[in-house]
PDB file of N, CA, C and O in Angstrom:
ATOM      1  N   UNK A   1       0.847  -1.188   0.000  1.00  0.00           N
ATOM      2  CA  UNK A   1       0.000   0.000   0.000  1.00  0.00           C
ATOM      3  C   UNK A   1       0.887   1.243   0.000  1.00  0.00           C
ATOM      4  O   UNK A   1       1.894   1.232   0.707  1.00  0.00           O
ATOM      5  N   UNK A   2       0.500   2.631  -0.958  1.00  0.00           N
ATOM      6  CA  UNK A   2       1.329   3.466  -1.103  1.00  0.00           C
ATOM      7  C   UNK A   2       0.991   4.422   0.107  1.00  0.00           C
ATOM      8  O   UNK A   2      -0.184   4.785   0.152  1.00  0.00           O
ATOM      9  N   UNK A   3       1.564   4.738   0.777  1.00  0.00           N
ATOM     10  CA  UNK A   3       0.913   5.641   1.993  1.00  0.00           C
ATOM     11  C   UNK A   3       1.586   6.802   1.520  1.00  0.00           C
ATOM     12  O   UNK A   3       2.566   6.785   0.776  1.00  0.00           O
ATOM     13  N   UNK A   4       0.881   8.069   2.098  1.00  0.00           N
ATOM     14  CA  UNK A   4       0.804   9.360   1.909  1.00  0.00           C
ATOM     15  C   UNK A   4       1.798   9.958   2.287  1.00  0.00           C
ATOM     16  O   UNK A   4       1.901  11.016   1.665  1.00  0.00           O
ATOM     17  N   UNK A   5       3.041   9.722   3.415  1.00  0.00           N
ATOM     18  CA  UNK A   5       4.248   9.959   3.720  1.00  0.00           C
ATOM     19  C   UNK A   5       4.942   9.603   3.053  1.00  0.00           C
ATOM     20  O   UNK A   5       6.076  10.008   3.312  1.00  0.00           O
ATOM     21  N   UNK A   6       4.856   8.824   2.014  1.00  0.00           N
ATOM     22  CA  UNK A   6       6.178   8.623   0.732  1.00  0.00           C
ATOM     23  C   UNK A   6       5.565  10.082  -0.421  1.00  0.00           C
ATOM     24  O   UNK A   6       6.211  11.070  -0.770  1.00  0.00           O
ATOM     25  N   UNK A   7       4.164   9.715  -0.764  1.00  0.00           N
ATOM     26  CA  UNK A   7       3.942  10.722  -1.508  1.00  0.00           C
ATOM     27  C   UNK A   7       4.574  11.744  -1.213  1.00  0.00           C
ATOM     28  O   UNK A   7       5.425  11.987  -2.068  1.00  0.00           O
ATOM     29  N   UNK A   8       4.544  12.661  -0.161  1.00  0.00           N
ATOM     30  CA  UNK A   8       4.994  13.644   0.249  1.00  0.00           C
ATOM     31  C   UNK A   8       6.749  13.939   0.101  1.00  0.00           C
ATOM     32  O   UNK A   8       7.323  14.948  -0.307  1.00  0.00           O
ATOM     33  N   UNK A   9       7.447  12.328   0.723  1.00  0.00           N
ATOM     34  CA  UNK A   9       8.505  12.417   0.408  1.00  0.00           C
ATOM     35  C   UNK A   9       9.257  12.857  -1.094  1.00  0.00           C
ATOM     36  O   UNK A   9      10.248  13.565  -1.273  1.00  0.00           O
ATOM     37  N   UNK A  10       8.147  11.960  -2.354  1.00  0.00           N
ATOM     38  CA  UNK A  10       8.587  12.077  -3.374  1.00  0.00           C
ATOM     39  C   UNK A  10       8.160  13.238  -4.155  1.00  0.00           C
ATOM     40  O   UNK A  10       8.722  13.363  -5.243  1.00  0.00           O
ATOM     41  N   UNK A  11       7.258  14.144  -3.822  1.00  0.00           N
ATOM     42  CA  UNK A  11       6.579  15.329  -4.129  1.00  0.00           C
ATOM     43  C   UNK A  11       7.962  16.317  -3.482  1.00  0.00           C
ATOM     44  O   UNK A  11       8.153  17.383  -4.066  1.00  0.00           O
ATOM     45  N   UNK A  12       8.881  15.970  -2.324  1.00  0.00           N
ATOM     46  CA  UNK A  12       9.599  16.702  -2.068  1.00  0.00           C
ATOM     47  C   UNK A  12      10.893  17.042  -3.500  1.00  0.00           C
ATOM     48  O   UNK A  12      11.142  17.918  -4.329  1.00  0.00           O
ATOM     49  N   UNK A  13      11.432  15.631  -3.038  1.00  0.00           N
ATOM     50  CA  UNK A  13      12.761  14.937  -3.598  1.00  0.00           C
ATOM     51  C   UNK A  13      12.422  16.071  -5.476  1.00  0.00           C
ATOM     52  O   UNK A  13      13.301  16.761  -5.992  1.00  0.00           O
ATOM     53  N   UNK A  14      10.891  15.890  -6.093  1.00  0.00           N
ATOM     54  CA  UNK A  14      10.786  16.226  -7.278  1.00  0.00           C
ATOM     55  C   UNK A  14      10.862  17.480  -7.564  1.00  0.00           C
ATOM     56  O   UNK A  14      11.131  17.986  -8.653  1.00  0.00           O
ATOM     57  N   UNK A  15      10.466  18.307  -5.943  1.00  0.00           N
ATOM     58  CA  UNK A  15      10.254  20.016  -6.325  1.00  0.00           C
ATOM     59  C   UNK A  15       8.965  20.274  -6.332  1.00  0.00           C
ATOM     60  O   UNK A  15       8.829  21.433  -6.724  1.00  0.00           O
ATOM     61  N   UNK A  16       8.368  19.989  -6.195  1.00  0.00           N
ATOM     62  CA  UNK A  16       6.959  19.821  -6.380  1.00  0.00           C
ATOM     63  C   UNK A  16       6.213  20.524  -5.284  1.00  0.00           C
ATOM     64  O   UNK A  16       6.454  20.058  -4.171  1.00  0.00           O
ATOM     65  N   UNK A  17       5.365  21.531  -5.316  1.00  0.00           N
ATOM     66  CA  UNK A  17       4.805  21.932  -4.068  1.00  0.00           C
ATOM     67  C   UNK A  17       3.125  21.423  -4.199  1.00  0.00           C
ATOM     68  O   UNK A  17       2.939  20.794  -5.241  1.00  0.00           O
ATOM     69  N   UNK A  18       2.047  21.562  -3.447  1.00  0.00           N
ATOM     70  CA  UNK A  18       1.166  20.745  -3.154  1.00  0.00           C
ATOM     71  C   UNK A  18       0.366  20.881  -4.179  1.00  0.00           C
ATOM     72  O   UNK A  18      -0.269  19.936  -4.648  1.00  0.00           O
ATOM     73  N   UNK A  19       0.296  22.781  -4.888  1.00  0.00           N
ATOM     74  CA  UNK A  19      -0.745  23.136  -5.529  1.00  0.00           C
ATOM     75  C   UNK A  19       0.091  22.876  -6.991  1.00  0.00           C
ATOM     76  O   UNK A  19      -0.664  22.816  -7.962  1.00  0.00           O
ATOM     77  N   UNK A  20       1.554  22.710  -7.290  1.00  0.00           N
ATOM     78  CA  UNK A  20       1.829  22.249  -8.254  1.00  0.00           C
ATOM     79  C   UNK A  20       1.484  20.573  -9.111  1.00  0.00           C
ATOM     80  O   UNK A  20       1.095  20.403 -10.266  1.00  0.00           O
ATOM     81  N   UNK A  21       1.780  19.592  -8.115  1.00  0.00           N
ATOM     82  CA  UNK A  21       1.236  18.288  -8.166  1.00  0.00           C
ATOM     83  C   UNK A  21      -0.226  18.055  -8.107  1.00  0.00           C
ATOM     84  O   UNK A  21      -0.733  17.038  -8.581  1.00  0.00           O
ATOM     85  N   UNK A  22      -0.995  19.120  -7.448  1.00  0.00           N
ATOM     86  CA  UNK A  22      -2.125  19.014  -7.508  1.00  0.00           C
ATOM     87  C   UNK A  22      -2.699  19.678  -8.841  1.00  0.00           C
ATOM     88  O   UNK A  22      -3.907  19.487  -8.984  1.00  0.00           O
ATOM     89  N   UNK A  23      -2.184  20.290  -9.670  1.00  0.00           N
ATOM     90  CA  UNK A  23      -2.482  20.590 -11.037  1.00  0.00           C
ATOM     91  C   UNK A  23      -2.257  19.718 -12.039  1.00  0.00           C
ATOM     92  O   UNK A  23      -2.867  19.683 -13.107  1.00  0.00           O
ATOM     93  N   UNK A  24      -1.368  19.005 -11.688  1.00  0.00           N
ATOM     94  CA  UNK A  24      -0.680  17.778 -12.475  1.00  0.00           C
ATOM     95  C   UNK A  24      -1.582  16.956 -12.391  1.00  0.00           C
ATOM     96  O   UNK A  24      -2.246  17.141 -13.411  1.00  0.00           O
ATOM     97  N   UNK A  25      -2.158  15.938 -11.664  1.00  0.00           N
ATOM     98  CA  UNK A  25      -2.647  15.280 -10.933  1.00  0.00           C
ATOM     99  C   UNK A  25      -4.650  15.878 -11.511  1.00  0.00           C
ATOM    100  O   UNK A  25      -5.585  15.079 -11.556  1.00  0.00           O
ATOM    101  N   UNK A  26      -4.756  17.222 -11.814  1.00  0.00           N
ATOM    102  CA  UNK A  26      -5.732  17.302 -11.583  1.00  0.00           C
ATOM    103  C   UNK A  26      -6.668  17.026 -10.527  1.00  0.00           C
ATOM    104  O   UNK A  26      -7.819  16.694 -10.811  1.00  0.00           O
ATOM    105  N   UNK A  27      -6.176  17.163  -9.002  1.00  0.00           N
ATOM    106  CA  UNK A  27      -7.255  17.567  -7.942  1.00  0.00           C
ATOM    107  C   UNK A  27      -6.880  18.792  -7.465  1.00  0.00           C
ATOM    108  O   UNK A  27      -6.037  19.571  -7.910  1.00  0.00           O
ATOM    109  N   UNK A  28      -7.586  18.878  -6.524  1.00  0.00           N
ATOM    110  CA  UNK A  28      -7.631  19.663  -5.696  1.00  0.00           C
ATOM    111  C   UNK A  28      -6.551  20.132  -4.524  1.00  0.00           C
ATOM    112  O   UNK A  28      -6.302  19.222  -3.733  1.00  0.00           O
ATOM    113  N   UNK A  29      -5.888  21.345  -4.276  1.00  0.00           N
ATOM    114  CA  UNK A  29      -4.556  21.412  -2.956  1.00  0.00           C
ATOM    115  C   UNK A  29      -4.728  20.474  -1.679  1.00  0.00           C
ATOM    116  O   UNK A  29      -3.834  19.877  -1.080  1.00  0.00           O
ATOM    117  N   UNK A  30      -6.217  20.492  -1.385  1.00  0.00           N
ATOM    118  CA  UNK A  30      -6.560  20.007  -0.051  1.00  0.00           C
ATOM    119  C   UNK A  30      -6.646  18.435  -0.229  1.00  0.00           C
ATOM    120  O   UNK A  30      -6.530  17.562   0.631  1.00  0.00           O
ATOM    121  N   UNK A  31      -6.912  18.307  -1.760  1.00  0.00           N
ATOM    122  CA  UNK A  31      -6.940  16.616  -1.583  1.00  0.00           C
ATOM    123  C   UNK A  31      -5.599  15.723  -1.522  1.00  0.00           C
ATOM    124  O   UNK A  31      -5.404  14.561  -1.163  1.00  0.00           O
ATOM    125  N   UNK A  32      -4.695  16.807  -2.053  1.00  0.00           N
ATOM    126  CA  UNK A  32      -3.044  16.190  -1.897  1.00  0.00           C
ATOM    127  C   UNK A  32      -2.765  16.091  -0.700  1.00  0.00           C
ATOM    128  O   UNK A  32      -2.129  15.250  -0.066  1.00  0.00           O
ATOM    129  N   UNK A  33      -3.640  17.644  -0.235  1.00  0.00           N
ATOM    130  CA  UNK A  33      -2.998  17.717   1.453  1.00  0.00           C
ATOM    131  C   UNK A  33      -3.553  16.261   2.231  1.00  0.00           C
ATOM    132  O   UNK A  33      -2.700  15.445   2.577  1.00  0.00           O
ATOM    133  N   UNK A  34      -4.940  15.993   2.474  1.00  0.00           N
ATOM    134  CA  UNK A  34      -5.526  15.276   2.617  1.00  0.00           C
ATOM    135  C   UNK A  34      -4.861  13.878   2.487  1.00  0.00           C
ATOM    136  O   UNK A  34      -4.792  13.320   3.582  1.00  0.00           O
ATOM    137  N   UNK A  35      -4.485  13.343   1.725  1.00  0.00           N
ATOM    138  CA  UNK A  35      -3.799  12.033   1.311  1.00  0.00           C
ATOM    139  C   UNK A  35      -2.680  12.035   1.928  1.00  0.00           C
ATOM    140  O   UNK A  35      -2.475  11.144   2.753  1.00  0.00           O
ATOM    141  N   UNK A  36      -1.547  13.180   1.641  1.00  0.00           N
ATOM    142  CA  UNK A  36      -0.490  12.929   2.154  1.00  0.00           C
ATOM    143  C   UNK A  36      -0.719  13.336   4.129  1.00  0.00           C
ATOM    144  O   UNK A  36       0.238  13.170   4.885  1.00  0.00           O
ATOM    145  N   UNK A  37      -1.796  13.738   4.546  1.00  0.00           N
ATOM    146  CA  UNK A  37      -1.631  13.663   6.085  1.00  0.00           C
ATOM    147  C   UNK A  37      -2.811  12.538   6.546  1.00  0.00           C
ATOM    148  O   UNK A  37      -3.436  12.622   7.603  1.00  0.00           O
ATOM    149  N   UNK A  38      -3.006  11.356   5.432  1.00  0.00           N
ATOM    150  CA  UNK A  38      -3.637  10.211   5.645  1.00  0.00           C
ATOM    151  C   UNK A  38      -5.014  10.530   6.181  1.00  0.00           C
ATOM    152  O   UNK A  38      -5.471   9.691   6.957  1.00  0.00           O
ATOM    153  N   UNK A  39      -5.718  11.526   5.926  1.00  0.00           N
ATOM    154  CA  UNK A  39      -6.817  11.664   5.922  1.00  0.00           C
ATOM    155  C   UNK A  39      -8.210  11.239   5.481  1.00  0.00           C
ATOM    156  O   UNK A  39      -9.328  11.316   5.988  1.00  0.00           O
ATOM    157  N   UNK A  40      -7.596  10.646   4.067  1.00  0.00           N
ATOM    158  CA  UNK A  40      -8.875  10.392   3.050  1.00  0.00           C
ATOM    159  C   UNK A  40      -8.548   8.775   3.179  1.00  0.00           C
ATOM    160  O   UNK A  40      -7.572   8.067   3.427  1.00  0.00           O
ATOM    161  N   UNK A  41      -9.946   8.618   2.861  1.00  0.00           N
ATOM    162  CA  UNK A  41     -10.387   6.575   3.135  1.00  0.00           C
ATOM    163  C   UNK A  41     -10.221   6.254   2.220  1.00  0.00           C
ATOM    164  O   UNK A  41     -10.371   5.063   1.946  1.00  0.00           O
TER     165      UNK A  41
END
């Protein structure tokens, strides 16, 4: 299972800030946020 603390790690390592990956990605800032602080089910 990919947990949300690697995301974050690898969103780091890439440069990537939340609302950048979250454009990429097409969601939302809060849903990156959300995932990566293991929020969402």
């Amino acid at each position: 299972m990919f947990k949300g603390e690697n995301l974050k790690a690898l969103r780091m390592i890439e440069g990537y800030s939340r609302k950048s990956l979250a454009d990429v990605l097409q969601v939302s800032e809060q849903a990156v946020w959300q995932y990566e602080e293991q929020n969402m089910m």
